[in-house]
C-alpha positions in Angstrom: 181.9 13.1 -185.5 182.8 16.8 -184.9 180.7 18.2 -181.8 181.1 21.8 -180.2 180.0 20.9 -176.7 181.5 18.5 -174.5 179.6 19.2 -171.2 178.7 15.8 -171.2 182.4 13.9 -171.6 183.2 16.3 -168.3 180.1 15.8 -166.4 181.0 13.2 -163.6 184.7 13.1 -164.9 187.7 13.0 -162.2 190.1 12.5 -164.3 190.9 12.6 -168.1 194.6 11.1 -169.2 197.1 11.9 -171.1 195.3 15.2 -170.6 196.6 18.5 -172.6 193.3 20.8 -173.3 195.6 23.2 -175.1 196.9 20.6 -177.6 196.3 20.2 -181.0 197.2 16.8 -181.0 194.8 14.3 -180.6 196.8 11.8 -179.3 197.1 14.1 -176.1 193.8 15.9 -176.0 190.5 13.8 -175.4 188.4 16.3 -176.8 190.6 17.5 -180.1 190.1 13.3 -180.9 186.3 13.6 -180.2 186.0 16.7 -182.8 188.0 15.3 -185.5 188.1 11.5 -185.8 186.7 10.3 -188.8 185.1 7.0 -186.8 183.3 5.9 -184.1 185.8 5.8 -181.3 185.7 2.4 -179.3 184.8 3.1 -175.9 186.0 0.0 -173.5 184.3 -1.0 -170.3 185.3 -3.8 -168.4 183.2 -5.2 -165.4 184.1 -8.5 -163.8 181.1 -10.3 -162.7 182.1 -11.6 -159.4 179.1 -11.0 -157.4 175.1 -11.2 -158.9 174.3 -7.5 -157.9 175.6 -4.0 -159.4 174.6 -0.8 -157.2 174.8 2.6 -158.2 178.1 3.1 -157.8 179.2 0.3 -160.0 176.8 2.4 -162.6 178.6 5.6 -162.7 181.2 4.4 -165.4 178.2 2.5 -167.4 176.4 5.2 -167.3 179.6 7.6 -168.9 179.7 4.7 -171.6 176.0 5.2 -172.5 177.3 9.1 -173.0 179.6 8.1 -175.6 176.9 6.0 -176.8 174.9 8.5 -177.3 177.6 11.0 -178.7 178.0 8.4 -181.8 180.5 5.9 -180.3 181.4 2.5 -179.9 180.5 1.3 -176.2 182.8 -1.9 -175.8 181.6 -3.8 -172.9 183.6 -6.4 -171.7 182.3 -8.9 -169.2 185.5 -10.5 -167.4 185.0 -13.9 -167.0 188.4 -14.9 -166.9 190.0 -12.2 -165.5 187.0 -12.6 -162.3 188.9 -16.2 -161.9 191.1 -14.4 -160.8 189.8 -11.3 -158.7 190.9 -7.5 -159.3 193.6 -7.1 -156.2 192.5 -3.4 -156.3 192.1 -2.3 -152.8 192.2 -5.8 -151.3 193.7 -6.4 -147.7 194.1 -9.8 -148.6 193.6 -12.6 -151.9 190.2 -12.8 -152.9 188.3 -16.3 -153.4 188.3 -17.5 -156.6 185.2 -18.2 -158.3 184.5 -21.1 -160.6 184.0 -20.9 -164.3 179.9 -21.8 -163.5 179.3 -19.2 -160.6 181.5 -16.8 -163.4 178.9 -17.4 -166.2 175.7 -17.1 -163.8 176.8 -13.7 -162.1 177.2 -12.7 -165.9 173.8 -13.1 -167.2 173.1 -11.0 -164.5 174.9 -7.8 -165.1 174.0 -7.8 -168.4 170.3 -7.6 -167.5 171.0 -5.4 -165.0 173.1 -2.8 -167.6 170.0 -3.5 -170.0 168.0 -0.5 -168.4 171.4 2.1 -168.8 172.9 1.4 -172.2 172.0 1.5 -175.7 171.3 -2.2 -176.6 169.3 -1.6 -179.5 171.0 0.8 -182.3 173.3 -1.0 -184.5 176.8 -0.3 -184.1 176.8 1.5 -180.8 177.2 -2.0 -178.8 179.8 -4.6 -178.3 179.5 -7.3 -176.0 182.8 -9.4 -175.5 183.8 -11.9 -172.9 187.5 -12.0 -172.5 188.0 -15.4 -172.1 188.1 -15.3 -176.0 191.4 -14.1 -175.9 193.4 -14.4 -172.8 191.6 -18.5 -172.7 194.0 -18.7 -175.4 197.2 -17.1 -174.5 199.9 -19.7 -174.7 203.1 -19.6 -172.1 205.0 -17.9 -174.8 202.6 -15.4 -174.9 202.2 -14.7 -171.0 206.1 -14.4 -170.4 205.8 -11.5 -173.0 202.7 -9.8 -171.3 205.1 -10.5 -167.8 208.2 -9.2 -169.5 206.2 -5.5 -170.0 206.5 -5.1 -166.2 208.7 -4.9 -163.7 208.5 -6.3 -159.5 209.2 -2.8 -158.4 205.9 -1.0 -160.9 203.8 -4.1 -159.6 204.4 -3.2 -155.6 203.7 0.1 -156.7 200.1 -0.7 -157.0 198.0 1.0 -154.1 196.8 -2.7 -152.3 200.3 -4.4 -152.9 202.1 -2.1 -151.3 200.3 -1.9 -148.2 200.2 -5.6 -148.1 203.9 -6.1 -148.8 204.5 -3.6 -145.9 202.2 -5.9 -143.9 203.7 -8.9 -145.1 200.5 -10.2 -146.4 200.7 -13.0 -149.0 201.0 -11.8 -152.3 200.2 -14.8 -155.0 202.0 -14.8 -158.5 198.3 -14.6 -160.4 197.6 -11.4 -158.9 200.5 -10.1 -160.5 198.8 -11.1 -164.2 195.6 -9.4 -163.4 196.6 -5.7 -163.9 198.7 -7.3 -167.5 195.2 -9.3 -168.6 192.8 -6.7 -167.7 195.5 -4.3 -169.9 195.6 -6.8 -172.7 192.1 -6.9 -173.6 192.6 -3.4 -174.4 194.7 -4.9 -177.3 192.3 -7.2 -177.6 189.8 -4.8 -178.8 191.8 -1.9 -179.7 190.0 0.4 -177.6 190.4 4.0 -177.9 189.5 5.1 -174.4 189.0 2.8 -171.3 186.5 4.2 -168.7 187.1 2.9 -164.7 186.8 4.3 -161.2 189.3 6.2 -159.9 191.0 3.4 -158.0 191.3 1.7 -161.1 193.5 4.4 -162.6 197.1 1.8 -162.4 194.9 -0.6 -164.5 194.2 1.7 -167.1 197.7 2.6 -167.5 198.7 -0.8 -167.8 196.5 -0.8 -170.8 198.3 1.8 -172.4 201.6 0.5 -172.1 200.8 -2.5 -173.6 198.9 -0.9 -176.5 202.1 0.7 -177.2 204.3 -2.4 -176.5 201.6 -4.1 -179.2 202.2 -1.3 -181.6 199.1 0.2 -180.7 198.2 4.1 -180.3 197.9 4.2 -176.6 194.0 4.3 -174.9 192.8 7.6 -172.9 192.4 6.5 -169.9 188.6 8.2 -168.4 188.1 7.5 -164.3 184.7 8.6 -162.7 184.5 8.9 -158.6 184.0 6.1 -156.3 180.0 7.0 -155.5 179.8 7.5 -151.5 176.7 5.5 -150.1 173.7 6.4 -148.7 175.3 6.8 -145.2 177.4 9.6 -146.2 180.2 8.2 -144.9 181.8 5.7 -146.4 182.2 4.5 -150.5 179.2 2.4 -151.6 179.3 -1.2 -150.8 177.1 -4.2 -150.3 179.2 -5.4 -146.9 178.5 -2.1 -145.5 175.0 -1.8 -146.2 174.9 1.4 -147.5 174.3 0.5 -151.3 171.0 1.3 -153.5 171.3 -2.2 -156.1 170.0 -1.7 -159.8 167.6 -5.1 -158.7 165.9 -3.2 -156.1 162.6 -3.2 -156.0 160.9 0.0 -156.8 159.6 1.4 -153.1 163.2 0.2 -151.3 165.3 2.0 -153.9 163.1 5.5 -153.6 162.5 5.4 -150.2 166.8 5.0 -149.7 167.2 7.4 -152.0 165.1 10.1 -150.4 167.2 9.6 -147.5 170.5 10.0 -149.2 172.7 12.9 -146.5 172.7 16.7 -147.9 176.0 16.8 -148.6 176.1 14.5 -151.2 173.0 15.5 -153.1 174.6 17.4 -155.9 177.0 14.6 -156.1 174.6 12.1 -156.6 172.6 14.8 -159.4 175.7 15.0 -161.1 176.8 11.4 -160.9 173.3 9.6 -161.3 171.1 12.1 -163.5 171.5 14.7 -166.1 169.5 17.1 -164.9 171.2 20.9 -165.0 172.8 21.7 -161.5 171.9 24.9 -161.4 168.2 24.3 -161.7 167.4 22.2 -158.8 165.2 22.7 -155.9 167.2 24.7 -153.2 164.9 23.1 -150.2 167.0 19.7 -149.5 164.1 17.9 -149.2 162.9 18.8 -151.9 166.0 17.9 -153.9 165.9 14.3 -151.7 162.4 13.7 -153.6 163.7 14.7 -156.6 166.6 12.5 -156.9 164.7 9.4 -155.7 162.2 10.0 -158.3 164.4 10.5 -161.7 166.9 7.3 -160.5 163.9 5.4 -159.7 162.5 6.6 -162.8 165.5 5.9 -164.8 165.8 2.1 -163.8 162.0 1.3 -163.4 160.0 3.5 -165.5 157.8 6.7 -165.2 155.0 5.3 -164.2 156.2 2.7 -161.5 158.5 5.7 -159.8 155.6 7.5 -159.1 153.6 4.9 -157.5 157.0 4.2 -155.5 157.0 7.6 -154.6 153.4 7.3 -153.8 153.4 4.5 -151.8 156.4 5.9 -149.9 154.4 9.1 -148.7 151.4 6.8 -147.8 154.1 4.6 -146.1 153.0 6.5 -142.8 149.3 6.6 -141.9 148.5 10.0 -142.0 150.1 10.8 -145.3 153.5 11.3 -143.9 157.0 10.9 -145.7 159.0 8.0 -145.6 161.7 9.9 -143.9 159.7 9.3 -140.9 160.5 6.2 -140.3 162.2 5.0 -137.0 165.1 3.0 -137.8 166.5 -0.6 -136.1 170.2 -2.0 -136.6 169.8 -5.5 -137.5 173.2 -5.7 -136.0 171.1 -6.6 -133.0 170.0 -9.2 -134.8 171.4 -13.3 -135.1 170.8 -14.6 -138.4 169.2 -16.7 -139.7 166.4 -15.0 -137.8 162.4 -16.3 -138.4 159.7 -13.2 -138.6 158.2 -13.5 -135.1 162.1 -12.7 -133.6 162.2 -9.7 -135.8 159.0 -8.3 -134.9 159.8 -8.9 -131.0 163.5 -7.9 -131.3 162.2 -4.5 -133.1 159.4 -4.2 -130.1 157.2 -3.5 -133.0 155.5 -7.1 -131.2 156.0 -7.0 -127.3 156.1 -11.1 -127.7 156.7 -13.5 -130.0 153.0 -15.2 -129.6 151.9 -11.3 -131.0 153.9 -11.4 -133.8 152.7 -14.8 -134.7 149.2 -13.3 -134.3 149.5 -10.6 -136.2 151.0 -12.3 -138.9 148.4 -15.0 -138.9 146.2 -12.1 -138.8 147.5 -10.5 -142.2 148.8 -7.5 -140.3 152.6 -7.4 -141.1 154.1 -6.0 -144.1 157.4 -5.9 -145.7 158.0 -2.9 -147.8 153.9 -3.1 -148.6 153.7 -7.1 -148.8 152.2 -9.1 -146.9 154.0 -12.0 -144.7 151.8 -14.9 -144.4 154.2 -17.4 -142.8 154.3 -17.4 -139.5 157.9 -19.5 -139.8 159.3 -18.1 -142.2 163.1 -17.3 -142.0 165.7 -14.6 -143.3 169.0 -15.9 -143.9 171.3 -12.8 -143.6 170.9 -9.0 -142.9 171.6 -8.4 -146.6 168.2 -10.0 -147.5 166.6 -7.0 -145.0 168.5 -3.9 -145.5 166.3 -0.9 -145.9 163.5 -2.2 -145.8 160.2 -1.2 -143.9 158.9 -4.1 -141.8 155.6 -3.0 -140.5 152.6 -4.4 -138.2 149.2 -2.5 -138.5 148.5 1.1 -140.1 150.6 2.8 -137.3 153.9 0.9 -136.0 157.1 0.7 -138.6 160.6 0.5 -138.6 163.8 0.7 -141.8 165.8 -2.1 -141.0 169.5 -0.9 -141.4 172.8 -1.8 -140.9 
């Protein structure tokens, strides 16, 4: 397991704990226990599936575990489906809903065939998939006052979230205490040798290593990547905000909204999202914009279908031109549900409604290259339109954004 270069444990890395390069021990230096174990390290992930969509940003930390895949290790994925009964409190203003055991299991299936197209699935060895209801399903009283017995009121209000909402005097419910202490068991669980998160999930981590230690185990590295920012340049990545690239999207939206993706955060998203060398890439932004639409495209879909998405993008525009051409419209213009003839008058790319139905009737309308044929039908929500190109004709086209 010894390896002289590790470019690739660093790459995308904010923070690395304990963390003591000049150590010999390996119990303090990440990379001194890469070079001399004698095993495959295990390599713990844990996602809770409360939602039926991962976006990029969700996929920096997969995509750290497929590196340790593919340095020789043990990528322990664990799908939370019992600690998503409960909801991570981790930057939360308030309690978040809890999910049934049903909505749990069909948000999972999900985000494994989502994670199919980043991780090694195939070579023996390098893959564990655990749920952890398996163990904390099975965690008597007893067993719970010890796990609560590890921690203290004062360490649990320390938590970025719980603080602010004890200040607030927001609620704070007794489970939510117990998800930081489950999420930390199944680290003893599995007896994971590093845990990977984001870096607001660093408290979580440490709870793991505590408990290791309280469980008699060596204590976990703890590995955090950065929260992605989203293709607004503004704000972190997130569905509600619209700014978010999903794994699901289909191949034209998620090139055409990466190509778009603000200057400033190009190199993060090259070092984040690819592993093509930094210091060779196109120094004309645009350039670089193509480029990083094509290789993550390319990376979730395929060669072959990222080129015809980046080919359909630059025909998007009669003419040849680039989809960074397109006008855009706020659909937070829009009332939903909203029916197709509405959106074509409210984005005055139909002067009237009786147009729109004409044109549609007519075979004239697209949505990111596919034809509408119902006159009636309806979108439920914004999130069903976000950038996407609604168009009418060769000529008239807007993104529908946020």
């Amino acid at each position: 397991m010894a390896a002289s270069n590790f470019d690739w444990l660093h790459r995308g890395t904010a923070d690395i704990f304990p963390n003591q390069p000049d150590s010999a021990d390996p119990t303090q230096n990440l990379e001194r226990l890469l070079a001399t174990t004698d095993r495959p390290l295990r390599v713990k992930l844990g996602i809770d599936p409360t939602g039926s969509e991962i976006h990029l940003g969700h996929s920096i930390p997969v995509r750290k575990l497929r590196a340790f895949q593919d340095a020789g290790h043990t990528a322990v994925l664990i799908i939370g489906d019992f600690t998503a009964r409960i909801g991570d409190p981790t930057g939360k203003s308030e309690v978040r809903k809890q999910l049934t055991e049903a909505q749990v299991q069909a948000n999972a299936e999900t985000y494994l065939e989502q994670v199919r197209s980043i991780l090694d699935f195939e070579t023996p060895g390098r893959l564990e998939v655990r749920y952890n209801s398996e163990w904390l399903a099975k965690l008597d009283l007893g067993k719970i006052l010890e796990l609560l017995s590890t921690m203290t009121v004062g360490q649990m209000l320390a938590k970025e979230g719980f603080a602010e909402r004890y200040q607030q005097e927001s609620p704070i419910f007794l489970h939510e205490f117990l998800y930081p202490l489950m999420q930390g068991y199944d680290s003893v669980a599995v007896r994971a040798d590093v845990e990977l998160g984001g870096t607001d999930q660093k408290f979580n981590l440490a709870v793991g290593r505590d408990l290791q230690r309280h469980f008699g185990q060596k204590p976990q590295f703890g590995l955090l990547t950065p929260i992605l920012i989203g293709t607004d340049g503004v704000q972190k990545m997130s569905k509600s905000l619209g700014n978010y690239v999903a794994l699901r999207e289909d191949p034209l939206t998620m090139y055409s909204k990466l190509e778009k993706v603000a200057d400033a955060q190009l190199e993060t998203y090259f070092e984040l999202m690819t592993d093509l060398p930094l210091d060779q890439l196109p120094e004309n932004p645009r350039d670089r914009q193509k480029l990083l639409a094509l290789e993550i495209t390319q990376q979730i879909h395929g060669e072959a279908i990222a080129l015809q998405a980046q080919k359909d993008a630059m025909n998007l525009v009669s003419g040849g031109g680039g989809a960074e051409n397109v006008p855009e419209f706020s659909l937070a213009q829009v009332e939903f549900p909203a029916p197709i003839f509405y959106l074509l008058s409210a984005t005055k790319l139909c002067t009237t409604s009786s147009e729109a139905r004409r044109q549609i009737q007519g075979g004239g309308v697209k949505l990111d290259g596919e034809k509408l044929a119902d006159v009636n039908q309806k979108f439920e929500s914004a999130a069903d339109l976000l950038g996407k190109v609604l168009q009418v004709g060769k000529k008239k086209f807007v993104r529908l954004v946020a």
